[in-house]
Structure formats: structure tokens, C-alpha cells
PyMOL Python script that loads the backbone (N, CA, C, O; Angstrom):
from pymol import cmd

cmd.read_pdbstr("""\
ATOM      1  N   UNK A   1      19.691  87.202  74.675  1.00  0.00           N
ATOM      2  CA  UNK A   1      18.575  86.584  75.349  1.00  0.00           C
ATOM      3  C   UNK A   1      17.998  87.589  76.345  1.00  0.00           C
ATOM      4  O   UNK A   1      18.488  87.936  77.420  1.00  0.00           O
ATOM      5  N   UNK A   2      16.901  87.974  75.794  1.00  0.00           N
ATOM      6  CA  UNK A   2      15.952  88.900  77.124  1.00  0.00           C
ATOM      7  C   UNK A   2      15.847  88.141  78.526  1.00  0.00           C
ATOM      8  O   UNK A   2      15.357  87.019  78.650  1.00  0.00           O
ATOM      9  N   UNK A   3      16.428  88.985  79.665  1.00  0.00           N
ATOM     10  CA  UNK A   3      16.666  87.849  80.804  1.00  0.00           C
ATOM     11  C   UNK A   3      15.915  89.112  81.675  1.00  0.00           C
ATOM     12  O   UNK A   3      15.841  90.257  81.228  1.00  0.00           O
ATOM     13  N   UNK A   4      15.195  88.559  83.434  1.00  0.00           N
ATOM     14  CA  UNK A   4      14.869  89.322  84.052  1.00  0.00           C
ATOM     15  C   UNK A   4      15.973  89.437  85.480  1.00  0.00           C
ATOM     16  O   UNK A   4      16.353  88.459  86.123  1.00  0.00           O
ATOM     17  N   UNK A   5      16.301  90.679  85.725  1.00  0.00           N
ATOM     18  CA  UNK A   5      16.990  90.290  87.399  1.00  0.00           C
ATOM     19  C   UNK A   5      16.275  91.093  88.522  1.00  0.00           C
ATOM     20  O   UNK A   5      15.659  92.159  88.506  1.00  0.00           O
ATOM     21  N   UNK A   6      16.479  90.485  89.190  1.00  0.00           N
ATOM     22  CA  UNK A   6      15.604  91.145  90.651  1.00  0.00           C
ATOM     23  C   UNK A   6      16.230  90.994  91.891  1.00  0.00           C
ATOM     24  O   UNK A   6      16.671  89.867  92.114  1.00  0.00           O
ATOM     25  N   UNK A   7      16.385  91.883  92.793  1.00  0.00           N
ATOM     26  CA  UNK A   7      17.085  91.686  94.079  1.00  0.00           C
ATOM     27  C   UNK A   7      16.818  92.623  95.283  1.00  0.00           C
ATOM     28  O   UNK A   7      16.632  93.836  95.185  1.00  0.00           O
ATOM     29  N   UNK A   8      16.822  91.895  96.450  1.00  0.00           N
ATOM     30  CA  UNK A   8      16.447  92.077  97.674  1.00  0.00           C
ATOM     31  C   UNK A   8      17.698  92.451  98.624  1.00  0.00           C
ATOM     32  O   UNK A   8      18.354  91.702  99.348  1.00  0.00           O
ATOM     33  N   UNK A   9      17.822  93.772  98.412  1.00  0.00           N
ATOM     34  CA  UNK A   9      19.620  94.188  99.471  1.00  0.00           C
ATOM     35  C   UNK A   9      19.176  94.951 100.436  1.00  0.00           C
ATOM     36  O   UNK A   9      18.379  95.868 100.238  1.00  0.00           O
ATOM     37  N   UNK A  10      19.617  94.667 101.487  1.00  0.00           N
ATOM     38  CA  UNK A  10      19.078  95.614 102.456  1.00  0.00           C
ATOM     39  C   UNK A  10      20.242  97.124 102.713  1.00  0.00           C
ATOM     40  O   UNK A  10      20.177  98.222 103.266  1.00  0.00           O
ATOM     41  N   UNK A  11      20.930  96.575 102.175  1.00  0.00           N
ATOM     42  CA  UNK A  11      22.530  97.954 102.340  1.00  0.00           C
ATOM     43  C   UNK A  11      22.016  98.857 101.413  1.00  0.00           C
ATOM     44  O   UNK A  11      21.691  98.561 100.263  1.00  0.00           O
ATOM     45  N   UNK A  12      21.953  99.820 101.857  1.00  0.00           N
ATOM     46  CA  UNK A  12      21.774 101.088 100.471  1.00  0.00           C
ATOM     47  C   UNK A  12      22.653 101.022  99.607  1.00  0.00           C
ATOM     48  O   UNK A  12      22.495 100.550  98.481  1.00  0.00           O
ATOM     49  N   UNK A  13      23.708 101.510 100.075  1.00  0.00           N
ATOM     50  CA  UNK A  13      25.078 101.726  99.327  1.00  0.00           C
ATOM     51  C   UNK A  13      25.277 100.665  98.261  1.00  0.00           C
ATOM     52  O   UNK A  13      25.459 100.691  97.044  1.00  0.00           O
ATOM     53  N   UNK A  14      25.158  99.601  99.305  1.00  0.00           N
ATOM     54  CA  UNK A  14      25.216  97.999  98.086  1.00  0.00           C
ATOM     55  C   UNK A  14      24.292  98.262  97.185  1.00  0.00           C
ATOM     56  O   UNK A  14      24.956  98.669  96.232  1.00  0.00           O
ATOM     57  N   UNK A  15      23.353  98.284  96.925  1.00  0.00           N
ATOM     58  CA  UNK A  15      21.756  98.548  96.182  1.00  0.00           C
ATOM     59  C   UNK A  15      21.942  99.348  95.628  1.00  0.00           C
ATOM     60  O   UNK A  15      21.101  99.333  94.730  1.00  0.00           O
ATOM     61  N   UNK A  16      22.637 100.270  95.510  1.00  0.00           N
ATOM     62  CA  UNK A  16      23.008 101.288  94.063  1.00  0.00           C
ATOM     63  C   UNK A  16      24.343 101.110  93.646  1.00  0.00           C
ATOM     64  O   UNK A  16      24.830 101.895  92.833  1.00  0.00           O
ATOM     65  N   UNK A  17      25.266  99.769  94.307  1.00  0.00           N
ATOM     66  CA  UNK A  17      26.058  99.915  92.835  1.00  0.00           C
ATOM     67  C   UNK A  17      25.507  98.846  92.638  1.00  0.00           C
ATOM     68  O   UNK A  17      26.164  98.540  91.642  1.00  0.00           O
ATOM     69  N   UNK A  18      24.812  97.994  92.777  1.00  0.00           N
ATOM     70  CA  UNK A  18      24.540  96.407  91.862  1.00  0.00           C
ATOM     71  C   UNK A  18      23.555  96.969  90.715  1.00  0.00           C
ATOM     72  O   UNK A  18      23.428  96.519  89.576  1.00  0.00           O
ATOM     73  N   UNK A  19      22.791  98.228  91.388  1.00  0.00           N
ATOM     74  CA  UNK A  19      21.850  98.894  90.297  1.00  0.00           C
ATOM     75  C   UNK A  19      23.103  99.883  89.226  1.00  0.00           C
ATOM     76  O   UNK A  19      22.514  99.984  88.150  1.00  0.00           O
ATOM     77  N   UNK A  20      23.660 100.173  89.169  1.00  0.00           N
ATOM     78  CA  UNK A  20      25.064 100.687  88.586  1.00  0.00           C
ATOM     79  C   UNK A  20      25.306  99.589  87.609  1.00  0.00           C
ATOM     80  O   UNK A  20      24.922  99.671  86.442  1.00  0.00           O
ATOM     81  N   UNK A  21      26.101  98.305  88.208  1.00  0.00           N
ATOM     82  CA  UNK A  21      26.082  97.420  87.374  1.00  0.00           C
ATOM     83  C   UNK A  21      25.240  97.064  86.404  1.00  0.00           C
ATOM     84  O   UNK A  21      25.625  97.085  85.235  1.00  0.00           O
ATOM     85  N   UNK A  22      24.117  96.728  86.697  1.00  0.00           N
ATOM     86  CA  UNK A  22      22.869  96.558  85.793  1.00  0.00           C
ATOM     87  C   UNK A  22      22.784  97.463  84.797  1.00  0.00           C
ATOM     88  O   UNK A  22      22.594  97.140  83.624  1.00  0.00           O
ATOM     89  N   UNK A  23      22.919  98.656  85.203  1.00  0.00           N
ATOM     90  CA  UNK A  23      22.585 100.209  83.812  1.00  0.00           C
ATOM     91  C   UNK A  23      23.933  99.936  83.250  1.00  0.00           C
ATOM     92  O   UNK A  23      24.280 100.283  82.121  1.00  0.00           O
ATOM     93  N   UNK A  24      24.505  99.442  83.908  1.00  0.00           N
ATOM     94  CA  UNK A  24      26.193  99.240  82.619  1.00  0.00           C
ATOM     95  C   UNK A  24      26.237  98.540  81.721  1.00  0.00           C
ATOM     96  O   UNK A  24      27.196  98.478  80.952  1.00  0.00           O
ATOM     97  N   UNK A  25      25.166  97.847  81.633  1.00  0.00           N
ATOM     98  CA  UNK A  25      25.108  96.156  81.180  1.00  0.00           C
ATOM     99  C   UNK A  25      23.736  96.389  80.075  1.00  0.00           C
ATOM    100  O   UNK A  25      23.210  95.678  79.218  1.00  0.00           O
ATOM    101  N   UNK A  26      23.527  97.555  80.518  1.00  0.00           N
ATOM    102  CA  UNK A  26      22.226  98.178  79.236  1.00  0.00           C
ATOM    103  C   UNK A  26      20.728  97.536  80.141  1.00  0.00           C
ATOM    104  O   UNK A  26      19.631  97.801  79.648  1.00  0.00           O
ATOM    105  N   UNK A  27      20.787  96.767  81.355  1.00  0.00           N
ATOM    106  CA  UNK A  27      19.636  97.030  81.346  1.00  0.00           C
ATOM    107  C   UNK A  27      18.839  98.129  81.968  1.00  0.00           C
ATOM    108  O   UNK A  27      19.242  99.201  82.420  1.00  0.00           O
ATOM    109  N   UNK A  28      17.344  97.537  81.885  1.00  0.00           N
ATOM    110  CA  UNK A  28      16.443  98.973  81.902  1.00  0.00           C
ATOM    111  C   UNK A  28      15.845  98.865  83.112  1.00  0.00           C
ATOM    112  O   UNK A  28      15.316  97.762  83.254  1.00  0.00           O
ATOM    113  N   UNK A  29      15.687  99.863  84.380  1.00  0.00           N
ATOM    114  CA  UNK A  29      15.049  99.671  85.345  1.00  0.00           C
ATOM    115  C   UNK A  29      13.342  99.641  85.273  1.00  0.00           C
ATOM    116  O   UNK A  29      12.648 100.654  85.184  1.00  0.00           O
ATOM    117  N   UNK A  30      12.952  98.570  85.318  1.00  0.00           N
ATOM    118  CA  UNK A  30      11.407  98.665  85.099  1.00  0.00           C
ATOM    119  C   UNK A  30      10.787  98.484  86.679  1.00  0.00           C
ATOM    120  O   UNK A  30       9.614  98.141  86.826  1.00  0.00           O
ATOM    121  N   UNK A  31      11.659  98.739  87.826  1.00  0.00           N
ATOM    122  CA  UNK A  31      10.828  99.060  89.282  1.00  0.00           C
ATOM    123  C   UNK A  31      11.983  99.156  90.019  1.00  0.00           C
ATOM    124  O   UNK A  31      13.092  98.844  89.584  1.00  0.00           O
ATOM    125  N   UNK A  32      11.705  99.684  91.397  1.00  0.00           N
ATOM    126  CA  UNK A  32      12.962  99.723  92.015  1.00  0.00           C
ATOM    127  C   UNK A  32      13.979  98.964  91.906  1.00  0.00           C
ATOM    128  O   UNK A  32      14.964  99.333  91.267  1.00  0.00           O
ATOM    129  N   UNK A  33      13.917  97.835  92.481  1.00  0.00           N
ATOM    130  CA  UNK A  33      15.005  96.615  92.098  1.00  0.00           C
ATOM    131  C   UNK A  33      14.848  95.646  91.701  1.00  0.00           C
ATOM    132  O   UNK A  33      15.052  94.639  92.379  1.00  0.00           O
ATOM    133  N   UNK A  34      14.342  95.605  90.199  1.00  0.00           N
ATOM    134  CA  UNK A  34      13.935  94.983  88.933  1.00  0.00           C
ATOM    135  C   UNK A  34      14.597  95.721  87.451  1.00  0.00           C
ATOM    136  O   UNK A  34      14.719  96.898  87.113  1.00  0.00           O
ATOM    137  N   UNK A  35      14.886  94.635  86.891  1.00  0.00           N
ATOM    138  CA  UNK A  35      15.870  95.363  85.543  1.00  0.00           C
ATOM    139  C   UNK A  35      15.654  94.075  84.260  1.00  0.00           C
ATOM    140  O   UNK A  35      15.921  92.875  84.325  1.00  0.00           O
ATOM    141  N   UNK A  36      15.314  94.545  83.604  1.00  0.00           N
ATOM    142  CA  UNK A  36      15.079  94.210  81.888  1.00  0.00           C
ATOM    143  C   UNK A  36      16.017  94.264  81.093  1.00  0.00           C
ATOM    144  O   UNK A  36      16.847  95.139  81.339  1.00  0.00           O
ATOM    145  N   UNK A  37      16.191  93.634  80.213  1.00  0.00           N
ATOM    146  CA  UNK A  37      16.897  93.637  79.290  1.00  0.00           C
ATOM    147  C   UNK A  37      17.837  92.596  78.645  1.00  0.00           C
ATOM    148  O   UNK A  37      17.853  91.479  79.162  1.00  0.00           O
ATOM    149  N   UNK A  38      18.638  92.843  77.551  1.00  0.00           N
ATOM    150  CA  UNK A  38      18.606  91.631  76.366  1.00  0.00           C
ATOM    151  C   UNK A  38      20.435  91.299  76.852  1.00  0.00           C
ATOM    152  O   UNK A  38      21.245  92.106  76.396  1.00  0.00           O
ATOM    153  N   UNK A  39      20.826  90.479  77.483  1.00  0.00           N
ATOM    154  CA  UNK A  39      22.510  89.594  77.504  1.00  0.00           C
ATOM    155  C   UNK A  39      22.960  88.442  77.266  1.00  0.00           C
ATOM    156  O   UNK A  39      22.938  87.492  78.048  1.00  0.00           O
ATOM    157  N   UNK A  40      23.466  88.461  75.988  1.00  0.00           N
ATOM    158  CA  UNK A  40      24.320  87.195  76.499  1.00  0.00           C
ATOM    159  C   UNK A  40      24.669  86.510  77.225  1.00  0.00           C
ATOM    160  O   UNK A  40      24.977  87.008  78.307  1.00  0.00           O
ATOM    161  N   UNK A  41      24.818  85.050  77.067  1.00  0.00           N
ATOM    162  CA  UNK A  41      24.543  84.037  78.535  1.00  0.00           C
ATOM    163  C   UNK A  41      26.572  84.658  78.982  1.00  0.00           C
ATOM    164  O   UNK A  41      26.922  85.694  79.547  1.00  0.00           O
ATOM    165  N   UNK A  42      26.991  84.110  78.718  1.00  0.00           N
ATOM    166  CA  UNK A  42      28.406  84.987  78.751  1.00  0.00           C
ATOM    167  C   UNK A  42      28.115  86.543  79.642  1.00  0.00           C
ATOM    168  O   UNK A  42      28.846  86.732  80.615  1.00  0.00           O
ATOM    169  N   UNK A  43      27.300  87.381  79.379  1.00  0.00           N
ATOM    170  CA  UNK A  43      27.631  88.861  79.982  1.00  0.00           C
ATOM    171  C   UNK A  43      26.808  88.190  80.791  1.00  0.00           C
ATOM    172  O   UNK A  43      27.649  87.898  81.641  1.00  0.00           O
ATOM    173  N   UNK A  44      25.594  87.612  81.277  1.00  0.00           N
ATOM    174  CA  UNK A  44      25.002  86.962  82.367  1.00  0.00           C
ATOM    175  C   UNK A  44      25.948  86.760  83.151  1.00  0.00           C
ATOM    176  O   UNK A  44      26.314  87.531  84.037  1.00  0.00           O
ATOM    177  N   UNK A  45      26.463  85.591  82.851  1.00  0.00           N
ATOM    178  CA  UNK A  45      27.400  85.494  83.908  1.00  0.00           C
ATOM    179  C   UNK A  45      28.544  86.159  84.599  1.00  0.00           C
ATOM    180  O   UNK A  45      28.935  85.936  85.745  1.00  0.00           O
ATOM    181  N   UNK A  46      29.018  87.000  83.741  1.00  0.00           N
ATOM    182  CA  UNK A  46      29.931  88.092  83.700  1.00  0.00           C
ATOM    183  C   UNK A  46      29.383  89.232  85.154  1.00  0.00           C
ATOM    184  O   UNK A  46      29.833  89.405  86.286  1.00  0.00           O
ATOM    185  N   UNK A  47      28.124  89.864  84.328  1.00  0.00           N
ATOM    186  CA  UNK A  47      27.208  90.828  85.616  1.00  0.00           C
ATOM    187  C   UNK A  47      26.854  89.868  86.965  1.00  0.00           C
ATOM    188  O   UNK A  47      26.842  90.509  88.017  1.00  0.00           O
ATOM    189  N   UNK A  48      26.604  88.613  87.067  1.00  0.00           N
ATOM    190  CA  UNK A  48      26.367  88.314  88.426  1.00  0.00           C
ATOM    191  C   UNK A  48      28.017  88.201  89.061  1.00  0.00           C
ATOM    192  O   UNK A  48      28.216  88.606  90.206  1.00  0.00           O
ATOM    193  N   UNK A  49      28.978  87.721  88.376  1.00  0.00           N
ATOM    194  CA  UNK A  49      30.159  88.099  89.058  1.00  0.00           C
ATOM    195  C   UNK A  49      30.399  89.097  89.885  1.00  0.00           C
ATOM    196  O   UNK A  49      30.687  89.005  91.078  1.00  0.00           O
ATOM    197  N   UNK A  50      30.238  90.367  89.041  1.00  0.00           N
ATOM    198  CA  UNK A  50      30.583  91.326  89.410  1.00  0.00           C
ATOM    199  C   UNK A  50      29.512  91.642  90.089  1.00  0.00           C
ATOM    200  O   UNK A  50      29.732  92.586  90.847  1.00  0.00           O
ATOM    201  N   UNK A  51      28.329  91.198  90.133  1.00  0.00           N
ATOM    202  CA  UNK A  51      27.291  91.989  91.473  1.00  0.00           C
ATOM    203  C   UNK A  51      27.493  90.964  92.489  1.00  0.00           C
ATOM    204  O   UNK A  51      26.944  91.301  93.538  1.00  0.00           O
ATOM    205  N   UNK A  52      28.281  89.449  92.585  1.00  0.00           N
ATOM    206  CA  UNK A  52      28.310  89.394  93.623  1.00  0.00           C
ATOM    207  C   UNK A  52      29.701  89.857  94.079  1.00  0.00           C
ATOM    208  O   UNK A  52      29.488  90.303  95.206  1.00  0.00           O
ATOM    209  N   UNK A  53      30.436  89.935  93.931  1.00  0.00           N
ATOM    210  CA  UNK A  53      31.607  90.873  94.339  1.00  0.00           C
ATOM    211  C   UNK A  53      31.327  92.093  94.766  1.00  0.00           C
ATOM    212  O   UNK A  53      32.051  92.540  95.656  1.00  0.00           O
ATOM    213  N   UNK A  54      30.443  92.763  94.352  1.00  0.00           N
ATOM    214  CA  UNK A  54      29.828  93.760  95.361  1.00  0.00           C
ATOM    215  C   UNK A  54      29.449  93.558  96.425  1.00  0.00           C
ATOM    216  O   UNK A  54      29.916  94.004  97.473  1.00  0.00           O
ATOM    217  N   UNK A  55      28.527  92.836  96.274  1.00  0.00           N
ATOM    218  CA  UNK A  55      27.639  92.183  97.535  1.00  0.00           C
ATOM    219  C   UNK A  55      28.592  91.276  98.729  1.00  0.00           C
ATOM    220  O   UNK A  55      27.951  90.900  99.710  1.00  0.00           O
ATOM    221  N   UNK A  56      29.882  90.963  98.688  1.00  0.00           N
ATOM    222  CA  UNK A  56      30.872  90.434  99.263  1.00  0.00           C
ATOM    223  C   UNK A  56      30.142  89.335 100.431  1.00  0.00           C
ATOM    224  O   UNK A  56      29.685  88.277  99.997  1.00  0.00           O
ATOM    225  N   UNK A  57      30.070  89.601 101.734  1.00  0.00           N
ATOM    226  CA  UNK A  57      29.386  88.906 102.666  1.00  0.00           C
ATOM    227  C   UNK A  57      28.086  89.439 103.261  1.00  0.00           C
ATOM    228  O   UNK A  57      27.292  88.760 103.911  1.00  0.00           O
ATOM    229  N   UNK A  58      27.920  91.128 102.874  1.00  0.00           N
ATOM    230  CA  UNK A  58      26.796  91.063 103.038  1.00  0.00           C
ATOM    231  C   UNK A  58      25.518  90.326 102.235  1.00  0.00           C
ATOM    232  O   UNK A  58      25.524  89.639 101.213  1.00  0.00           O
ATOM    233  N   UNK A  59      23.973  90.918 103.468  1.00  0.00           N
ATOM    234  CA  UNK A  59      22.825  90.060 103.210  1.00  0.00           C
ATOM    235  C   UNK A  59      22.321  90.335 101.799  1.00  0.00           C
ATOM    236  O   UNK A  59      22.504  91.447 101.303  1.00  0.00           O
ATOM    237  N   UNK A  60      21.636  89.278 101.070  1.00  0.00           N
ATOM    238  CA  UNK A  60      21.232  89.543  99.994  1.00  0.00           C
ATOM    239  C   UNK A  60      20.751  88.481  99.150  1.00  0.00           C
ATOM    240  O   UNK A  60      21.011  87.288  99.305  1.00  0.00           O
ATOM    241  N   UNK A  61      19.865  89.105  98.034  1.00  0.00           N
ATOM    242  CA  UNK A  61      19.275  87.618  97.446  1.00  0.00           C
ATOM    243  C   UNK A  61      19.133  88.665  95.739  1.00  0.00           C
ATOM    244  O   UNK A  61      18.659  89.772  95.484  1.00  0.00           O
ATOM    245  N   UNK A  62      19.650  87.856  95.110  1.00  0.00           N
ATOM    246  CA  UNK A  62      19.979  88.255  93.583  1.00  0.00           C
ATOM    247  C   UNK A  62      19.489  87.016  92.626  1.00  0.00           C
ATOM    248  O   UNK A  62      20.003  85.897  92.596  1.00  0.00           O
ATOM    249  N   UNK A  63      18.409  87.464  91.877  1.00  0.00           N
ATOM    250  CA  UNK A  63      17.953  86.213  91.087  1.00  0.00           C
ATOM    251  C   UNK A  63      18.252  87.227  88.944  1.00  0.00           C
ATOM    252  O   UNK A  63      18.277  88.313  88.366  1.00  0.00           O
ATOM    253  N   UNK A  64      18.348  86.170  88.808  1.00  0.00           N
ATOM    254  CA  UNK A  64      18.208  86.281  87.357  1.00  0.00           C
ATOM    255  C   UNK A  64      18.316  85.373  86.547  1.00  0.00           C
ATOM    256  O   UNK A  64      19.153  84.504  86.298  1.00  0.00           O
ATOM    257  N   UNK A  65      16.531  85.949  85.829  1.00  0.00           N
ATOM    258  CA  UNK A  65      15.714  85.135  85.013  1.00  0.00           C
ATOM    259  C   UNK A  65      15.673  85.220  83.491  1.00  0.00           C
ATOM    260  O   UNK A  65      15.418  86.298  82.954  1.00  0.00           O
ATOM    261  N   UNK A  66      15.902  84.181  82.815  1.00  0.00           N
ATOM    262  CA  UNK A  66      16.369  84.052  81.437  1.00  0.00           C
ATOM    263  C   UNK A  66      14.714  84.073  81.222  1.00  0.00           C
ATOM    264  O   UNK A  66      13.989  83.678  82.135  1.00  0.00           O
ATOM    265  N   UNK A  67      14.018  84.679  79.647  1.00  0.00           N
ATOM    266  CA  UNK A  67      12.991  84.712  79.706  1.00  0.00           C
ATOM    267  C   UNK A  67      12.433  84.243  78.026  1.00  0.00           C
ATOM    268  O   UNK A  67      12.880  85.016  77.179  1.00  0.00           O
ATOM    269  N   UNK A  68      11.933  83.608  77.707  1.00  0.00           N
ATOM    270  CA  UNK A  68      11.581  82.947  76.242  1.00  0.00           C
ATOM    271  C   UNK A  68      11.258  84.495  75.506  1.00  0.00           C
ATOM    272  O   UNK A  68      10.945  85.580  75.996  1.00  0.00           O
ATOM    273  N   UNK A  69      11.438  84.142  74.414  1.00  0.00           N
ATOM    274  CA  UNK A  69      10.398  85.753  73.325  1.00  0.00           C
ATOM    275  C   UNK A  69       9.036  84.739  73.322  1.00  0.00           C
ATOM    276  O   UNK A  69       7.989  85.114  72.793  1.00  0.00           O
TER     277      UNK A  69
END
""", "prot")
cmd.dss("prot")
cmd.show_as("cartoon", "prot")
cmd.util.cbc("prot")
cmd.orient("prot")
């Protein structure tokens, strides 16, 4: 399923590994912190795990959007 994610981190450090995560996961950066690409509802959920486990208690807002063909 082509899904969209987008996120607002103010930590640098945080903000390039959640962008890490994302390129692991095959998607494609189409703007700074915006990423494309095709996952399984399963690896969906899988990658926000693990980006919020990054993101631990710091600030932050992580959306991802499932998107029709």
C-alpha cells in the first residue's frame, strides 16, 4: 500500500535517524521531512514502532498516511 509519512522533530540528531528509518524501509525522500513509498500495513506498523522508539520523550509529531492508487 503506497502510504505518505511526514514529521515535525525539532532534535536534529532525532530527525536523521527517523529519516534513516524511513530509507530502510525503502521509502523515498520527496522533501525534507516527507517520504513516499509502497508498505505493508504490518511494516507500517513495524516503522512507526521503531520511529517512535527513537523519538522516546522527546518533542515531536509523526503522521502517516495510507494513500488510495
Amino acid at each position: 500500500m503506497r502510504c505518505l509519512l511526514v514529521y515535525d522533530i525539532p532534535d536534529d540528531r532525532i530527525r536523521t535517524k527517523v529519516a534513516d528509518v524511513c530509507l530502510d524501509y525503502g521509502l523515498e525522500r520527496i522533501q525534507y521531512s516527507a517520504f513516499l513509498g509502497d508498505l505493508t500495513a504490518s511494516y507500517q506498523e513495524e516503522m512507526l514502532l521503531k520511529i517512535q522508539k527513537r523519538l522516546g520523550q522527546k518533542a515531536g509529531n509523526i503522521q502517516l498516511f495510507p494513500l488510495c492508487d
